[in-house]
C-alpha positions as CSV (number, residue, x, y, z in Angstrom):
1,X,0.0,0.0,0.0
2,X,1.7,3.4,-0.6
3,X,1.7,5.7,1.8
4,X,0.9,9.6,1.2
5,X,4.3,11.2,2.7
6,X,5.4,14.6,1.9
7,X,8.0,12.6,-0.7
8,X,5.0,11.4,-2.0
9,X,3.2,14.8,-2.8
10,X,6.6,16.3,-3.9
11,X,6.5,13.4,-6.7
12,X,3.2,14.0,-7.7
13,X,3.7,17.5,-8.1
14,X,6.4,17.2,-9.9
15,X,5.1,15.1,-12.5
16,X,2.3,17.5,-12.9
17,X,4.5,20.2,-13.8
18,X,6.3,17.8,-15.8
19,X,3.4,17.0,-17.7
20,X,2.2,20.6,-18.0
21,X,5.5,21.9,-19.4
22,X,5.2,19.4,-22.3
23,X,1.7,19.9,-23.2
24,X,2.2,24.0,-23.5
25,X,4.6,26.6,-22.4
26,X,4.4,28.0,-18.6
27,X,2.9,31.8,-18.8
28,X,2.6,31.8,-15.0
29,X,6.6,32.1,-14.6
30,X,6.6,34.8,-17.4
31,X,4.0,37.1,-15.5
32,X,5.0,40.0,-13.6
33,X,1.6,38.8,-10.5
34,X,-1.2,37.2,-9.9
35,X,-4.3,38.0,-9.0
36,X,-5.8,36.4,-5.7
37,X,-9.6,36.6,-4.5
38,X,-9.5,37.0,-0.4
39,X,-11.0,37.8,2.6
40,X,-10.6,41.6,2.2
41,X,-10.9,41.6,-1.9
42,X,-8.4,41.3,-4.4
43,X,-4.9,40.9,-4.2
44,X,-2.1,41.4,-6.2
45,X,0.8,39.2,-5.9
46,X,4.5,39.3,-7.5
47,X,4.9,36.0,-9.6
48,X,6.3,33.1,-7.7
49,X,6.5,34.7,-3.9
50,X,9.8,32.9,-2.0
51,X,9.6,34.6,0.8
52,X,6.1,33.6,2.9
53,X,5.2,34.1,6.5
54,X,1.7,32.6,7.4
55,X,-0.2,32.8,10.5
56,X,-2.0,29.6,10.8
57,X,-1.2,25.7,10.9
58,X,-2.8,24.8,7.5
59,X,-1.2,27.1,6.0
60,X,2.2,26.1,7.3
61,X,1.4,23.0,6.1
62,X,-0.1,23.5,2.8
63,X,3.0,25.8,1.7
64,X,5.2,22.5,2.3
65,X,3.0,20.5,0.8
66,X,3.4,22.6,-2.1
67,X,7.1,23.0,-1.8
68,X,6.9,26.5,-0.8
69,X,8.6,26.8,2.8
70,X,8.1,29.6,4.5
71,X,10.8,32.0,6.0
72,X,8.4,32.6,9.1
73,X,5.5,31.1,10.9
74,X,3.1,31.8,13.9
75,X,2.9,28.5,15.5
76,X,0.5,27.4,18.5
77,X,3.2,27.1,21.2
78,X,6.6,29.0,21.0
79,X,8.1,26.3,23.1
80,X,7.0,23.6,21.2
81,X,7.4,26.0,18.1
82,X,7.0,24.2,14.7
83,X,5.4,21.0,14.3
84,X,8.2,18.4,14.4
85,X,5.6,15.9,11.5
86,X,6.9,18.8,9.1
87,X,10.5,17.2,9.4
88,X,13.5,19.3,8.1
89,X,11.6,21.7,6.2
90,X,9.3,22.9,9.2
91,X,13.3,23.2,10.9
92,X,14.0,25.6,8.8
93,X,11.0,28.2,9.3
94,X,11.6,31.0,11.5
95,X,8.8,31.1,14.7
96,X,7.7,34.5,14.6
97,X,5.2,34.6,17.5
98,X,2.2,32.4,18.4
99,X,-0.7,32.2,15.9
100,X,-2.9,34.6,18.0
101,X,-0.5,37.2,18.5
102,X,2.4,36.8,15.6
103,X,5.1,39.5,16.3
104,X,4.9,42.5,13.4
105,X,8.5,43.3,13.9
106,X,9.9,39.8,13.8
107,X,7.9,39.7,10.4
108,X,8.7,42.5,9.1
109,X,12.4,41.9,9.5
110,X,12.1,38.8,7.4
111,X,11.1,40.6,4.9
112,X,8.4,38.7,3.5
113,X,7.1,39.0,-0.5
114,X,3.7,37.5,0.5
115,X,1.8,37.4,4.1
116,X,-1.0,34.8,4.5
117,X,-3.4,35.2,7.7
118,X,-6.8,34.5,8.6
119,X,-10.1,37.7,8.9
120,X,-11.4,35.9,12.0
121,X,-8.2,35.7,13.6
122,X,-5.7,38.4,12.6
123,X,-8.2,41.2,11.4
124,X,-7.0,44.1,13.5
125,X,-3.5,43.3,12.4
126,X,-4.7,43.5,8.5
127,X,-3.4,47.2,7.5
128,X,0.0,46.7,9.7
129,X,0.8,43.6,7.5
130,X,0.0,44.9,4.3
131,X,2.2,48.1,5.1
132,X,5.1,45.2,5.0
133,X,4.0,42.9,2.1
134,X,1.4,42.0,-0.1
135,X,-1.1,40.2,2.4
136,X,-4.0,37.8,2.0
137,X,-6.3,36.6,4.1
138,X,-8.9,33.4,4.5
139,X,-12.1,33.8,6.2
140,X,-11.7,31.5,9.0
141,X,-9.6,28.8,10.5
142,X,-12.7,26.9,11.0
143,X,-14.0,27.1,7.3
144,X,-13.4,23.5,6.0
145,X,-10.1,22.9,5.8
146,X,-9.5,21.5,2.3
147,X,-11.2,24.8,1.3
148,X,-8.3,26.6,2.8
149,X,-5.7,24.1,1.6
150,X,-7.0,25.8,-1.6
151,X,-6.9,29.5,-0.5
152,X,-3.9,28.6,0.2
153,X,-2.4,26.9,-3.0
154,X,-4.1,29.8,-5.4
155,X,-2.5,32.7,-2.7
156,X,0.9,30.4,-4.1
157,X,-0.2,30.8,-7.6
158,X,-0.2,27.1,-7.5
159,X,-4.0,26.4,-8.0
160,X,-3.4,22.7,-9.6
161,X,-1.0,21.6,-7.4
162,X,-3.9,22.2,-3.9
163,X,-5.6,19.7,-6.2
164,X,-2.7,17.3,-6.7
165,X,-2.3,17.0,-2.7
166,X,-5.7,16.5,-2.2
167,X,-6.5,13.9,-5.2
168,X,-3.4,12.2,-3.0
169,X,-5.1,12.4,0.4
170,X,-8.4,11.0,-1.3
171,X,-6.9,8.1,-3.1
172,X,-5.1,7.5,0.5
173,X,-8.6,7.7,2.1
174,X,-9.9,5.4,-0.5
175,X,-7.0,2.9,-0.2
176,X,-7.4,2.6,3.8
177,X,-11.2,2.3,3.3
178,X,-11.3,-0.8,0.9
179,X,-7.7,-2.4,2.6
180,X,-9.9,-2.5,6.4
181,X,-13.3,-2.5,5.3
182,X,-14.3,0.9,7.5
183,X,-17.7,1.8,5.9
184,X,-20.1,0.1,8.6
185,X,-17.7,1.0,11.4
186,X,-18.0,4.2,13.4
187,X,-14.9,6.4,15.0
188,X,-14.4,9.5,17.3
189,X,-11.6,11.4,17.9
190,X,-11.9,12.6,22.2
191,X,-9.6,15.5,23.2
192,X,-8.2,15.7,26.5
193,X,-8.5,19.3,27.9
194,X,-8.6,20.7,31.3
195,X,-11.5,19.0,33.1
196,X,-13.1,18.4,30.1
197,X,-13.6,15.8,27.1
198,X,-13.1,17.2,23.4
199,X,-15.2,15.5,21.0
200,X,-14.7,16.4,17.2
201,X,-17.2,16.4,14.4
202,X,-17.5,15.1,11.0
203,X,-16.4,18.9,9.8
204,X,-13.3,19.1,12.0
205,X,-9.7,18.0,10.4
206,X,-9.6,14.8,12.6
207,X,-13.1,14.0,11.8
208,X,-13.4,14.5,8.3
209,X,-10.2,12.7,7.7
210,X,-11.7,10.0,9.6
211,X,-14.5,9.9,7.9
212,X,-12.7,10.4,4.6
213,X,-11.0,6.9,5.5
214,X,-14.7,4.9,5.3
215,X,-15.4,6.0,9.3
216,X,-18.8,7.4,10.5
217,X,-18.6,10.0,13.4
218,X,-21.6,9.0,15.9
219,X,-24.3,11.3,15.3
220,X,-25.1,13.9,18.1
221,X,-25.9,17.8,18.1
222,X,-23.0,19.9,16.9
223,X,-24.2,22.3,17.5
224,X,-22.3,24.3,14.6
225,X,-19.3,23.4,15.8
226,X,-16.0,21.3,15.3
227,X,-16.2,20.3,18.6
228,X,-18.6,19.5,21.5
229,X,-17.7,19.3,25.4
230,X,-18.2,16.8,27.5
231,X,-17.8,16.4,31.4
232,X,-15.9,13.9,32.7
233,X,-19.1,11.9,33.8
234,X,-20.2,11.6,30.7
235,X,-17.2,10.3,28.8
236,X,-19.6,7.1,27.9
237,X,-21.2,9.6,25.3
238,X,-18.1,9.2,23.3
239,X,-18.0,5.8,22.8
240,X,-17.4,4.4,19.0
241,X,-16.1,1.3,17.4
242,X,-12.6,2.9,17.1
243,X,-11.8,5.6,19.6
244,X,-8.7,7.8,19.5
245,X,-7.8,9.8,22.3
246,X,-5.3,12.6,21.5
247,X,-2.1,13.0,23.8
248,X,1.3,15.3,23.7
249,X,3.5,11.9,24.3
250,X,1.2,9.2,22.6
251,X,3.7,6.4,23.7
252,X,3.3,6.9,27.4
253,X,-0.2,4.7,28.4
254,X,-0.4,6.9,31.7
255,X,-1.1,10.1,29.9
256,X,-4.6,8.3,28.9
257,X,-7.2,10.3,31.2
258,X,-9.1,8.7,34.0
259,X,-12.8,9.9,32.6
260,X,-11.7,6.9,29.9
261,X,-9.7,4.8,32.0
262,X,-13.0,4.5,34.3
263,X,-15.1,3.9,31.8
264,X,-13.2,0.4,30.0
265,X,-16.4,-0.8,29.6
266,X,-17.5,2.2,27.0
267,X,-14.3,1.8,25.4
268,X,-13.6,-2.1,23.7
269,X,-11.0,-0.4,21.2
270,X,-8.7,2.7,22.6
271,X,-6.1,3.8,20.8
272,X,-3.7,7.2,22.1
273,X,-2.4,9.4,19.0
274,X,-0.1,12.3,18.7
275,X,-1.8,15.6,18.9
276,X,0.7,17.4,17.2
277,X,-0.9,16.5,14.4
278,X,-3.8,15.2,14.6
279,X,-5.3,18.5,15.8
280,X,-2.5,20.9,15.0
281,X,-1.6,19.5,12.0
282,X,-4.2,20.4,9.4
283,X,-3.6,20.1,6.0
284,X,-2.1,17.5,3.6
285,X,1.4,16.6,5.7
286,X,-0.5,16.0,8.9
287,X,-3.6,14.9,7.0
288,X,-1.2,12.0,5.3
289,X,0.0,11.4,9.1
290,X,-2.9,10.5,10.7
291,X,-3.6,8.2,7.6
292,X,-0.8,6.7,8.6
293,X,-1.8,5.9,11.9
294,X,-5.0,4.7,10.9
295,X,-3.7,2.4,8.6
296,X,-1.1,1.0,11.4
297,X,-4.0,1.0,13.9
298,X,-6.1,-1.0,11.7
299,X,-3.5,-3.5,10.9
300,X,-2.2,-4.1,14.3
301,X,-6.4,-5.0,15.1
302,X,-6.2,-7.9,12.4
């Protein structure tokens, strides 16, 4: 079975470009910018940008995915700073701040061609950033995520390849689906947080990936969300055929929280993941990651 790695989606994008060069010459390299539809209206943008800073995870890890690695990121945690699943091409991005407050003069002193942030997040910030570089911005972290992926690949000018990636997440999906024979089996993804129990939804990353494999997220009220709550005595409300439960050291059993641990008998199949990226790591690297897990999961069941 082949696995969707980021040496994967480098291969497939370069045999698209491949293909593209021989069918007709490239015009995209030839123009002098682009023109990109965003949250705040149209955006020019010099031809080929090399030097991006992006606020947000997904689009950290859509620019790699695209082969585009940024000179500067906002990340969720300065001192865990960039994902270590992006490998040696998240090592070389500059942390610039944390994704709700990313530090203007750290940016502008990278000096950035192109600045990609998020309305619902960074709005206040908007007319500073653009005073530094041309700067586009998404609606929402929370809008589906492959729609951002492809915000992200057209604010690239690389429109086919956000395609590419995500024809290679499907076929992934599609390949773990038929291998383990997922489609009558359901699957949740539980959080860990404070006193509290994180459920995600089928329109969360986690969740739609899941369900993108052949899973079916147990039905409840969303309640136009990613995510519900639950309190600890109610943990039996996220019971599923397969249950992950997220954790910062996935490898250590004792980081498993009581509210699960107490309730065995809700829980048959329990499984501890790496959060790093299977909550921060949205987009087609850390969607390809937790593919990988399910597909080692799923094997080690038999």
């Amino acid at each position: 079975m082949r696995a969707l790695t980021g040496a994967a989606i480098a291969a497939a994008l370069a045999a698209t470009t491949a293909c593209s060069s021989d069918a007709e010459p490239d015009t995209t390299a030839a123009a002098a910018s682009y023109s990109v539809e965003h949250a705040r209206g149209t955006l020019d943008v010099p031809a080929a940008p090399e030097r991006v800073v992006v606020l947000e995870p997904v689009q950290l890890d859509t620019s790699i995915a695209l082969g585009v690695v940024p000179v500067g990121a906002a990340v969720a945690s300065e001192a865990v700073g960039v994902p270590p699943y992006l490998g040696e091409e998240g090592e070389a991005v500059e942390v610039i701040g944390t994704v709700p407050q990313p530090n203007l003069e750290q940016i502008a002193a990278l000096a950035p061609d192109l600045i990609l942030g998020t309305e619902s997040r960074h709005a206040e910030l908007y007319d500073s950033l653009a005073a530094i570089a041309p700067t586009a911005f998404m609606d929402s972290q929370a809008d589906p995520w492959r729609d951002n992926v492809d915000f992200v690949a057209r604010a690239l000018g690389q429109p086919d390849a956000g395609s590419t990636v995500l024809a290679e997440y499907d076929e992934r999906c599609a390949e773990i689906e038929a291998t383990h024979e997922t489609s009558d089996r359901t699957a949740q993804l539980v959080r860990p947080r404070d006193d509290m129990l994180t459920l995600y939804g089928p329109v969360s990353f986690a969740g739609n990936t899941l369900e993108c494999a052949g899973f079916t997220i147990p039905p409840r009220d969303w309640e136009d969300s990613i995510s519900v709550d639950l309190s600890p005595e109610l943990a039996g409300e996220a019971q599923a055929d397969l249950v992950v439960v997220t954790s910062n050291t996935p490898d250590d059993p004792s980081t498993m929280p009581a509210a699960i641990t107490s309730n065995e008998q809700f829980f048959p199949n329990l499984h501890l993941v790496d959060a790093a990226y299977w909550i921060s790591g949205v987009g087609p690297i850390g969607g390809a990651a937790v593919l990988d897990d399910l597909d080692r999961i799923l094997a080690e069941e038999g």
